[in-house]
Each structure stands twice: as structure tokens, then as C-alpha cells.
C-alpha positions in Angstrom: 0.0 0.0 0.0 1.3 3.1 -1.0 2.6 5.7 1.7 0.2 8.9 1.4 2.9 10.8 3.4 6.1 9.7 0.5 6.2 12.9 -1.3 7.6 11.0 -4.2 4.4 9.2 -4.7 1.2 11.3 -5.7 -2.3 9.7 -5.2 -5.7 11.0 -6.9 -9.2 11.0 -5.8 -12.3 10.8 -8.0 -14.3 13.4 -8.4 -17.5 12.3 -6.6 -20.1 15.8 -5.8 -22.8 15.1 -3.4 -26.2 17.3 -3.8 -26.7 19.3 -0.8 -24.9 21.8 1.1 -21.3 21.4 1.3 -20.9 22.7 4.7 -18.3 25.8 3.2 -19.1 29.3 2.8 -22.0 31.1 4.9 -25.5 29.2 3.7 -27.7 32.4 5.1 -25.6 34.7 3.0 -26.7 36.7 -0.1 -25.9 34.3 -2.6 -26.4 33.2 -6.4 -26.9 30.5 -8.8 -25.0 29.1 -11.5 -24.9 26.1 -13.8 -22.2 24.5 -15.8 -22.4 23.2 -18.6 -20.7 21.0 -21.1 -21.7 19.2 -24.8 -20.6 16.1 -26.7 -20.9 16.8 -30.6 -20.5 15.0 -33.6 -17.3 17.7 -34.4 -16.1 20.9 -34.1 -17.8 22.8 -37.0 -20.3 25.4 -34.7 -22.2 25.5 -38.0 -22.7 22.1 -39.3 -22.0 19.5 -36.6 -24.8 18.8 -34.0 -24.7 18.4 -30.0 -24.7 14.4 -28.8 -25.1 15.1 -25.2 -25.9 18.1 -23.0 -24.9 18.2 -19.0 -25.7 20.7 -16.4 -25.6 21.1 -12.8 -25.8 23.9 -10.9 -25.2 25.1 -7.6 -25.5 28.2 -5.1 -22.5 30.5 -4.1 -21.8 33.2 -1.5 -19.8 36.4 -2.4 -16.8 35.0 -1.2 -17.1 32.4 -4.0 -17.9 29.1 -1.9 -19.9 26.9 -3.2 -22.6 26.1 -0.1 -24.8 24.0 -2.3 -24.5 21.0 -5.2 -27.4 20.2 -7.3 -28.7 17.2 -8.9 -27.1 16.9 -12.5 -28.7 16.5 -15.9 -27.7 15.0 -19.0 -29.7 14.2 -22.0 -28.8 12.4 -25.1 -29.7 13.3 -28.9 -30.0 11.3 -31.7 -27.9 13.1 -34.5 -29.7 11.4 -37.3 -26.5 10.5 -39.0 -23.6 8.5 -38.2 -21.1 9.2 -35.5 -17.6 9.5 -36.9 -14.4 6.7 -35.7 -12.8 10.3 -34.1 -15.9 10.8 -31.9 -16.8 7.8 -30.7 -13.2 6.4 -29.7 -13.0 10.0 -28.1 -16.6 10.4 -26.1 -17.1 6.5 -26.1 -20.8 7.6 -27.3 -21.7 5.0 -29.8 -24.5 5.0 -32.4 -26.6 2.6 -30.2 -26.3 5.1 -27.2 -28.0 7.7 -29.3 -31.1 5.6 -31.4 -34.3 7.4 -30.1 -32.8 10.0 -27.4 -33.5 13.6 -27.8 -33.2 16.3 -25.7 -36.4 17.6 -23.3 -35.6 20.9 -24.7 -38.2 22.7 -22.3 -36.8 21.5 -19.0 -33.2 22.2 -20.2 -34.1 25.9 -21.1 -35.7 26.2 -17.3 -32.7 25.1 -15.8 -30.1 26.9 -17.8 -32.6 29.8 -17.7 -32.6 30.0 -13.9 -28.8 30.5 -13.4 -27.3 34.1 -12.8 -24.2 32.5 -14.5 -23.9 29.9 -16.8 -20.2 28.4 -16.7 -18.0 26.1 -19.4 -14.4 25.1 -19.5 -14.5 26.1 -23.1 -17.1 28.9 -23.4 -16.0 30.1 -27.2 -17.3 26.5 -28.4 -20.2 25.4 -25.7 -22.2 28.8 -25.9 -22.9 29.0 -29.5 -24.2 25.0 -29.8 -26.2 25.4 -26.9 -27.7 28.0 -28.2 -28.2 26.8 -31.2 -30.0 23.5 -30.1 -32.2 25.6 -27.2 -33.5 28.3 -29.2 -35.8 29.5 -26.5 -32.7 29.9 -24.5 -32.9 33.5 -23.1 -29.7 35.9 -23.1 -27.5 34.8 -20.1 -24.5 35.7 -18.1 -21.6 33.3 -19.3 -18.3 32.7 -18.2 -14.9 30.3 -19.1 -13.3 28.7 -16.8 -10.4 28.1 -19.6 -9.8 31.3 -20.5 -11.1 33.8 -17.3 -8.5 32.1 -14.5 -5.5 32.7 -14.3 -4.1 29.3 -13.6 -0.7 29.8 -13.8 -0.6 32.5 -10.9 -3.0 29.3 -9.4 0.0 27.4 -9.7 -1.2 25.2 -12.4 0.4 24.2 -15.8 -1.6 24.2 -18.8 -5.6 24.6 -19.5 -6.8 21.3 -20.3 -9.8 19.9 -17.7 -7.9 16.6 -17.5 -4.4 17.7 -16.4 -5.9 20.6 -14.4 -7.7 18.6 -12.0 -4.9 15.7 -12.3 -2.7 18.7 -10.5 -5.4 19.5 -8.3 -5.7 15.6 -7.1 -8.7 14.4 -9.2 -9.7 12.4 -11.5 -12.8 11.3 -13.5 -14.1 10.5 -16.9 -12.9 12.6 -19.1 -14.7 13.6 -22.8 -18.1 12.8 -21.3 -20.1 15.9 -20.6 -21.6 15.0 -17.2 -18.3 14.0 -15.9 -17.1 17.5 -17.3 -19.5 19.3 -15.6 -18.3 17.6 -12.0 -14.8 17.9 -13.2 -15.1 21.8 -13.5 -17.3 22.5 -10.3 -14.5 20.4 -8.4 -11.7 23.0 -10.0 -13.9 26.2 -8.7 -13.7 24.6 -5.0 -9.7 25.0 -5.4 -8.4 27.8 -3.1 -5.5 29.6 -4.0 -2.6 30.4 -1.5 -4.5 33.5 -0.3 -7.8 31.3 1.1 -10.3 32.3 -2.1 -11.5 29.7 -4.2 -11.3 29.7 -7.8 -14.7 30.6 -8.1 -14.5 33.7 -6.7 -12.0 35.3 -9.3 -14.0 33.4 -12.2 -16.7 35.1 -11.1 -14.6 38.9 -10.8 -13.5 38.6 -14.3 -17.0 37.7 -15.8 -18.7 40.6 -14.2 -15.8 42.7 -16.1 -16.2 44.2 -19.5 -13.6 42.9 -22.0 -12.3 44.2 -25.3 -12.3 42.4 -28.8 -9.3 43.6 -30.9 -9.0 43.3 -34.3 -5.8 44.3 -36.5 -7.9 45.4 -39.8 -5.7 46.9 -42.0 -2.4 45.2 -40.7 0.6 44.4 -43.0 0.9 41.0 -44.1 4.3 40.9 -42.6 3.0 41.6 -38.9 1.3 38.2 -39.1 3.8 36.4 -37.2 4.1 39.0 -34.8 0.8 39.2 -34.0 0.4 35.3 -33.5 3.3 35.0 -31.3 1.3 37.8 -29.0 -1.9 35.4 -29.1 -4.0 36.7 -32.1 -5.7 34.6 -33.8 -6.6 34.8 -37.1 -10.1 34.7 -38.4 -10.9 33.3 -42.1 -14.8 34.4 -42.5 -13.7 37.9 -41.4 -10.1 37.8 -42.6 -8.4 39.5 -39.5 -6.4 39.1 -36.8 -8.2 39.4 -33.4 -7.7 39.3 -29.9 -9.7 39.9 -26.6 -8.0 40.9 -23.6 -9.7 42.2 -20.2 -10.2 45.6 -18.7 -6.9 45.7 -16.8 -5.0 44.8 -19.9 -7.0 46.8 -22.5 -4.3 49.7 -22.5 -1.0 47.6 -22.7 -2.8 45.6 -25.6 -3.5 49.0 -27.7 0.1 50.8 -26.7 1.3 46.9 -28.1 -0.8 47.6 -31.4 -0.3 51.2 -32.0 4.0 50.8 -31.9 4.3 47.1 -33.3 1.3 47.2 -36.3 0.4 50.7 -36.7 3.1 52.7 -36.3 4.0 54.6 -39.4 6.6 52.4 -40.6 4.9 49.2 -40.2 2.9 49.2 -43.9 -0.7 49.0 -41.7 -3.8 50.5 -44.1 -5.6 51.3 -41.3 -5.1 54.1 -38.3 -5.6 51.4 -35.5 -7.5 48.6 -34.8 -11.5 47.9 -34.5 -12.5 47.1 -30.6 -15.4 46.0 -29.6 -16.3 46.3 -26.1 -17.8 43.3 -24.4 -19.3 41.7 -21.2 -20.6 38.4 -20.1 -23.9 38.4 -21.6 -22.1 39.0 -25.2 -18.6 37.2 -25.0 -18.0 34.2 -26.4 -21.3 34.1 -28.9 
């Protein structure tokens, strides 16, 4: 049996939420509500591929960012109406059987995703726009990305990947599945960081920030690698580099632009670049 204390030997736990109150936080404080969510699909393509499973859970939090109570969790299948591809089922372990006859109860997903102040995802960019495509009745919400809205190296984390995240946290569970997502994700937000907050509570800060969508039009051809080594990404439908940064960086990120892309000797065929200003019922659609 392996020595717990043998700091040369790591053990991790599964992932196992209990509904109910988790005995953290202050129960009788102000609090809210938010559900997380995750989706199986038969790909990546937001326009063409459909969602194969849909998870939620939600649960209450204080202001301080502890969770004091778990919810039930939901998960419904959907019957794609074509077949699954090699890739998706060796990934989700969803086969075509799973899937013959299920569908989604659309109304009582809507109500519960509805009644959340926050709807939450690991991967936001993806997950918002195909749930809201499959729940069209789906009122404008408050959403947030645990991928991209912590700062998990200052956490003291490596990487952004659910698995390896909670492997570092001492977790496990089963990955590519959405329910098992879901629990993986509320489990990182119990994390506290060195100064006693949990995760939670700075996902939560930066969500209720406004954030900033940059986009280089009018940038040299040449600039391209400069602007992908600072994080842009390029964008084929529109044909421009972009980026979003948050409040605090929004300044350093156009000082950045204006001497590195639109400076006069730098070819640009436009003064500066197009920003969009953003906030948590708009990112990520």
C-alpha cells in the first residue's frame, strides 16, 4: 500500500459531488446560482456539426465564491440522425446505439439553464454558441470560461486542459463525457488559492468585467507572425487578426498595437484597430 505521506508518490481521488450543502461558505448569506455546462458533438464545426449530449448542474455560491450547495445533475442524449464518426466515438465512447431514439427535453433544459445568474463552461468560445443553437428558446444569459477567465498559472497550475488541471489538483474522473465535465469543472472552482479564495471567486470577478475584442484590420501581411506569437488569432470568415483581452490589460494591448502594427513604418492600411467592447452576456457568442 502506498505511503500517502512519501512525497515522491502522488495519489488521486475521483471526483465524486454530493447534492446538498457542502458545509463551506456562509449558507444564510446573499448568494447566487450558476450552472455548468458541457456538450458532446459529432465535431467541431459550430455550424454544421450537432450536439450528442448536454450536462448541467448547478449550484449556489456566496460572495466570497464558496460553493454552499450542489445540485442534482442533468444530462440528456440526442439522436444526431447520422452516423457518429471513428474520431468521436473512440474520443466520447458515445456509440450509435447510445443515441437511437434520445433527444433532448428541450423545455426542462431551457428552465434550468434559464434560472442560473451564470452559466459556466471550460470552453465557453465553443459550448455557448451550440447550446444555443440546439435551445433556441434559450434567453440571453451571463456566461463565463473557466479556460480562459482564471489565471491558472498564478494558481499554480500548468496548462488549460480539464484533465491535467484537475490531475494537478488531485482528481480524477471521466474525461470527454459531458456529465463527468461538468463535476470535473465544479470540483476546479472549490480549489483555493494560497490567499484562502476559491477559484470561483475570481472566475466570477472577471466575468462581471467588461472585456475588449481587438481586431488588426488593415495590418501588414508581414505583422502576421508578430501578431500570433502575441496570441491573435486569425479569423478566415472575417479575414483579420483578433484578440480579446480584459479591462486591466486593454491599454497595454492598444500601446502593443499602435507601436508594433500601426506605427507609421509598419505598412498598416488602417489608423488602429476595430475594438469592440464586451461583457458576459455578449462574449463568447
Amino acid at each position: 500500500m502506498p505511503d500517502p505521506a512519501d512525497p515522491d508518490i502522488r495519489q488521486l481521488r475521483r471526483v465524486d459531488l454530493r447534492i446538498g450543502e457542502t458545509g463551506a461558505g456562509d449558507p444564510d448569506a446573499p448568494s447566487r446560482v450558476a450552472a455548468v455546462i458541457d456538450v458532446e458533438t459529432t465535431g467541431l464545426n459550430q455550424e454544421t456539426d450537432s450536439v450528442i449530449e448536454l450536462a448541467v448542474r448547478r449550484f449556489r455560491f456566496d460572495p466570497g465564491g464558496q460553493i454552499v450547495e450542489i445540485g442534482r445533475s442533468w444530462c440528456w442524449r440526442e439522436d444526431p440522425c447520422v452516423p457518429l464518426s471513428d474520431d468521436i466515438i473512440r474520443i466520447t465512447g458515445i456509440t450509435n446505439q447510445d443515441l437511437c431514439g434520445h433527444q433532448i427535453d428541450d423545455y426542462l433544459a431551457t428552465q434550468i439553464i434559464a434560472s442560473a445568474d451564470l452559466v459556466i463552461a471550460h470552453n465557453a468560445s465553443f459550448d455557448r454558441p451550440m447550446v444555443e443553437k440546439r435551445l433556441t428558446d434559450l434567453p440571453r444569459k451571463q456566461w463565463a470560461c473557466s479556460c480562459q477567465e482564471i489565471d491558472w498559472v498564478s494558481a499554480g497550475f500548468e496548462g488549460r486542459s480539464l484533465g491535467w488541471l484537475c490531475a494537478q489538483a488531485g482528481w480524477f474522473y471521466d474525461a470527454h463525457r459531458a456529465q463527468g465535465d461538468v463535476d470535473a469543472v465544479i470540483q476546479l472552482l472549490r480549489h483555493e488559492r494560497t490567499d484562502g479564495r476559491p477559484l470561483l471567486f475570481e472566475l466570477d470577478d472577471k466575468a462581471s468585467s467588461y472585456s475588449y475584442l481587438l481586431e488588426a484590420v488593415g495590418s501588414a501581411f508581414w505583422t502576421k507572425d508578430l501578431l500570433r506569437m502575441r496570441g491573435y488569432r486569425w479569423d478566415p470568415k472575417e479575414q483579420v487578426w483578433w484578440r480579446e483581452v480584459f479591462e486591466a490589460d486593454f491599454v497595454a494591448e492598444q500601446s502593443w498595437l499602435e507601436i508594433e502594427v500601426y506605427a507609421h513604418d509598419k505598412g498598416a492600411r488602417a489608423m488602429g484597430p476595430r475594438v469592440t467592447r464586451r461583457d458576459a452576456y455578449s462574449r463568447y457568442r
